[in-house]
N, C-alpha and C positions, 0 to 999 in steps of 0.2 A: 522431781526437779524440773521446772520451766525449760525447754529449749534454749539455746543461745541465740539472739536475733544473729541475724546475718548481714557480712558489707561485702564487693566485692570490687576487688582493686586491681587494675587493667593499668599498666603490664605487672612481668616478673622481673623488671632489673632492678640494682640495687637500692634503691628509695624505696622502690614498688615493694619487696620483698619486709623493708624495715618498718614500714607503716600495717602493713598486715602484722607484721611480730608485736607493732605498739595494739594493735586493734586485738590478738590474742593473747595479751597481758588483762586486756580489758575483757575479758571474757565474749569474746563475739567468735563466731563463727566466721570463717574468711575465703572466701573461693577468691584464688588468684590466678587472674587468666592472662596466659601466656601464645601464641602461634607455636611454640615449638614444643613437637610432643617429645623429647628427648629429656627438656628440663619438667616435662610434667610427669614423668617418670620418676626421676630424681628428687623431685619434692614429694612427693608422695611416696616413695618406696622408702628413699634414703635420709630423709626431712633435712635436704640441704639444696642449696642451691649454690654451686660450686663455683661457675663460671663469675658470679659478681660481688659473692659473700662465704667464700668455701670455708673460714672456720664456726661459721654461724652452725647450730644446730635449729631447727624452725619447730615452732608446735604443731602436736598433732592435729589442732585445730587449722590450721591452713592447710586448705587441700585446693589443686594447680589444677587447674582445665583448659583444654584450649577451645572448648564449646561456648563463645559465649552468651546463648540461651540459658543453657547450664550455671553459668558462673554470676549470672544477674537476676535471673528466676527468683523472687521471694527475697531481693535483699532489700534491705530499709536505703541503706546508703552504698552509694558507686563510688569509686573515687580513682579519679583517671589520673594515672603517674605514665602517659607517654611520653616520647620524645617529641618536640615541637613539629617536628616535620611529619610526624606520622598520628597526630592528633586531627584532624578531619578525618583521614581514612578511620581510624578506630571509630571515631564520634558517629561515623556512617553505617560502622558495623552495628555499635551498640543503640541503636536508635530504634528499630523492631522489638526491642524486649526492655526497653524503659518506658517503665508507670511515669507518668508526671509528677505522681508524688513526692516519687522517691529522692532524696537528700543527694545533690551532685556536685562532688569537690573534685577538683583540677589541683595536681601538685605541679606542675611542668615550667619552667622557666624558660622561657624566650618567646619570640616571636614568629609569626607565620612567613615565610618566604614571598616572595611578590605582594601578598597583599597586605604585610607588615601589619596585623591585626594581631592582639592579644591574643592567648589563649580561652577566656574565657568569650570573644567575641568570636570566633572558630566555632565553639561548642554555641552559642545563640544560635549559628546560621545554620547548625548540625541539627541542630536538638530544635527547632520552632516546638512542638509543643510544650515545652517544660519553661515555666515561668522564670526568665532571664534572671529578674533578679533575685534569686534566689541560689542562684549559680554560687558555691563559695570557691575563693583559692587557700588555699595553704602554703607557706612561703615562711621561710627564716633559717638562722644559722643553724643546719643540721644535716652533718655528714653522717651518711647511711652507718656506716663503718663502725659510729659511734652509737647513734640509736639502737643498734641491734642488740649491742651490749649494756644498753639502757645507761649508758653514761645520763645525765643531767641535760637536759634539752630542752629549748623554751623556741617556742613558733609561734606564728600569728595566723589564723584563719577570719577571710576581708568579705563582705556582702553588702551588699544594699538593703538587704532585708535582715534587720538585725535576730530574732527569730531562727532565722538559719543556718549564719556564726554562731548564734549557742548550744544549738543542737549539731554541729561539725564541733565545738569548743567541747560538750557533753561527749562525744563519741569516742575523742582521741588522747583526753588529757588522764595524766597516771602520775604518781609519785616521782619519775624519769621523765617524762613528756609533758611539758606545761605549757597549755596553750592561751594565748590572748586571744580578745577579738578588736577590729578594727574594720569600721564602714567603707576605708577606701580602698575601694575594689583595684583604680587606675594606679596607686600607688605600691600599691602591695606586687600587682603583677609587672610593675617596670622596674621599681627597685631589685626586685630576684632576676631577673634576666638580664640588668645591664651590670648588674655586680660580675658577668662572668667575663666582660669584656674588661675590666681592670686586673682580674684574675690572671687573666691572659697577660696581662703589662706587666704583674708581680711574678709572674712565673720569667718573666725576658729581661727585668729588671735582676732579682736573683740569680739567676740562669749567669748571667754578666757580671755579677759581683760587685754589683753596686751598693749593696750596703742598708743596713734599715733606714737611716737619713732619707736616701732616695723612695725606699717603700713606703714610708711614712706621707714623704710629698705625694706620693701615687695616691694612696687610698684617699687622703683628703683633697686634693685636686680632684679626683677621680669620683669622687661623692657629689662635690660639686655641679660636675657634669650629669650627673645621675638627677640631682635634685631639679638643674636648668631644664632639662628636656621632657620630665615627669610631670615639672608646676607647668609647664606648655601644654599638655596631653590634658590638664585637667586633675591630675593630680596634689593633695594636700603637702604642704613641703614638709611638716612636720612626720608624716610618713618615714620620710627617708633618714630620720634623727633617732629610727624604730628599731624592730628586731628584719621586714623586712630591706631595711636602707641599710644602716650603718651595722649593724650585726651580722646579717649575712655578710657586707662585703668582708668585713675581718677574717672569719672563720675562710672565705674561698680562697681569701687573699693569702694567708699565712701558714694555711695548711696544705699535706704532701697525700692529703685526702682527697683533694682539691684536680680533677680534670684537668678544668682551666690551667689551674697554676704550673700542674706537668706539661701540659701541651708548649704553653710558654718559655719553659724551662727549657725544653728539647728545643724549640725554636728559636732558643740564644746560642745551642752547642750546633747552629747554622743547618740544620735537619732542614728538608724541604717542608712544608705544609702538609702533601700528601703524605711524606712518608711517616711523621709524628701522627698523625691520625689513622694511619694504617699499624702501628704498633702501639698505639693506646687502646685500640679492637671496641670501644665504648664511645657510644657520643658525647661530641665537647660542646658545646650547647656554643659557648662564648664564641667558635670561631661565624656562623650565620646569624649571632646575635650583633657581631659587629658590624657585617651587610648589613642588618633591619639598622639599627640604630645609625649610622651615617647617611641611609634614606631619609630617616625620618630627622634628623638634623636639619633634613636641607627642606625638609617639607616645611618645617615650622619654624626654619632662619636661624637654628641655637649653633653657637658655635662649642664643638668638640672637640679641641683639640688632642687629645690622649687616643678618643676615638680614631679619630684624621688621622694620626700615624700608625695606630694599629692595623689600619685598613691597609695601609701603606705597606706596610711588612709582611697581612698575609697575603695579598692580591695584587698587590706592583711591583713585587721584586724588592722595596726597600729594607736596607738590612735595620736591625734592631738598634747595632748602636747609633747609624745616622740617624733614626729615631731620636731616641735621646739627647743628642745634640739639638735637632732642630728644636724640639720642646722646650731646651732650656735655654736656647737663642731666640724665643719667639719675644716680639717688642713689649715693653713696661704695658702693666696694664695691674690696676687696684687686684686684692685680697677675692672681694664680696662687689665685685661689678654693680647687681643689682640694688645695693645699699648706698656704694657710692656716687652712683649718677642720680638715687634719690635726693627733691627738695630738699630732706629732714637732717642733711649733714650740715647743710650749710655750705658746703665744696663746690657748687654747681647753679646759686640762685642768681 
């Protein structure tokens, strides 16, 4: 019997862990590399990984290293599930032991601090030998939680180089895991990361008892805002009508799966900032995706308002429900802005 090619998938938190179980459904071999040799014990002795997936049992095919020489050595495909803030450090690690060849997918949603740059533009300036576009993401509605237990799960993996979303589309898709492919690289990585800043609003909205009415205006205001800031960046608006736009934000928005939506949630029962992220003990992506995305609002003139007052309540002191007031005080203004200040209605010639 042929060997199993081999991927390997940097980190071990719970995304990281569930794409290696979709990639060991698929018969591949999986080194999953971690810094802490405690959980590489534990995945490898006990084939659990406790701390982000304790009722998960993991196959025997995934084995944990924190060498990563070891864990990239001979693999066809990388695929980097860090945290946004610690994605250049990693990309710096993994850069001595990456062929050019080899197949490079980024699962990571949000943005870089200061210099408000994608993840997949992070890994360009990390990685200069490995031809950019060819960089894929992976992004859509899919809580770890769920994948492991191979519930029904449908993603999209975005490139420029269509050749290398179907060979990341070849890699990961299975009878549970059904993946699309899609060119827009700028789309796919702004809709997954600013989905977590609404998360955050339905966790503060819920959290306060405000009712599905109110959730319902969040996610479709809140898309809105996702679609204005994305077609500015360069992004296709149709994207955001997708699995990584309006799909994802549902699933982050509704579910108790959902980071953001807890963080949110503790954030309405008036929990400091610190302290809700000191007892969630996991990053919440949404709360420095809301810094990048209120930058880059003002970089490109879009107005945000859901953003605007999230910023407000995690970094000025303002409470959540003055939030909400001011939102719903803010002066008349059209459905679809961009439709109605067009020629084509006739409202405006």
């Amino acid at each position: 019997m042929a060997q199993a090619s081999k991927t390997a998938v940097l980190v071990a938190g719970s995304w990281g862990t569930a794409i290696a179980s979709v990639l060991a459904e698929n018969g591949r071999e999986v080194a999953l590399w971690t810094r802490n040799a405690e959980q590489v014990r534990e995945i490898n002795e006990s084939h659990r990984n406790g701390r982000f997936l304790n009722d998960a049992v993991l196959a025997d095919s995934i084995r944990a290293t924190s060498d990563m020489k070891e864990a990239v050595e001979g693999a066809e495909a990388v695929i980097v599930v860090a945290p946004s803030a610690a994605m250049r450090a990693i990309a710096g690690q993994l850069r001595p032991y990456l062929d050019k060849e080899t197949l490079l997918i980024h699962a990571t949603k949000g943005f870089e601090s200061g210099t408000l740059k994608r993840m997949s533009e992070v890994l360009a300036d990390e990685l200069p030998e490995l031809d950019a576009s060819r960089l894929v993401v992976l992004s859509g509605p899919s809580h770890a939680e769920e994948v492991i237990r191979q519930c029904p799960t449908t993603v999209v993996v975005a490139s420029l180089d269509k050749d290398a979303a179907e060979q990341a589309q070849d890699l990961l898709i299975n009878n549970s895991f059904r993946v699309y492919t899609n060119p827009d690289v700028i789309g796919v990585e702004v809709g997954g990361a600013l989905k977590n800043i609404i998360a955050l609003g339905a966790g503060l909205s819920d959290g306060l008892g405000f009712g599905d009415n109110a959730k319902a205006a969040l996610l479709t205001r809140g898309l809105a805002e996702i679609a204005r800031l994305g077609t500015a960046m360069g992004a296709n608006p149709l994207t955001f009508a997708g699995l990584a736009g309006i799909g994802d934000l549902v699933v982050t928005c509704t579910s108790q799966h959902s980071r953001n939506w807890r963080a949110g949630s503790m954030l309405a029962q008036g929990l400091a900032l610190d302290e809700v992220l000191a007892r969630m003990g996991m990053v919440v992506e949404g709360v420095k995706t809301t810094q990048a995305a209120h930058k880059l609002a003002e970089r490109y003139g879009i107005v945000m308002p859901i953003t605007a007052e999230l910023h407000q309540v995690l970094f000025d002191g303002k409470t959540p429900r003055e939030a909400v007031e001011d939102l719903m005080g803010r002066g008349r203004t059209h459905e679809i802005e961009e439709i109605a200040d067009s020629s084509q209605t006739g409202w405006f010639r």
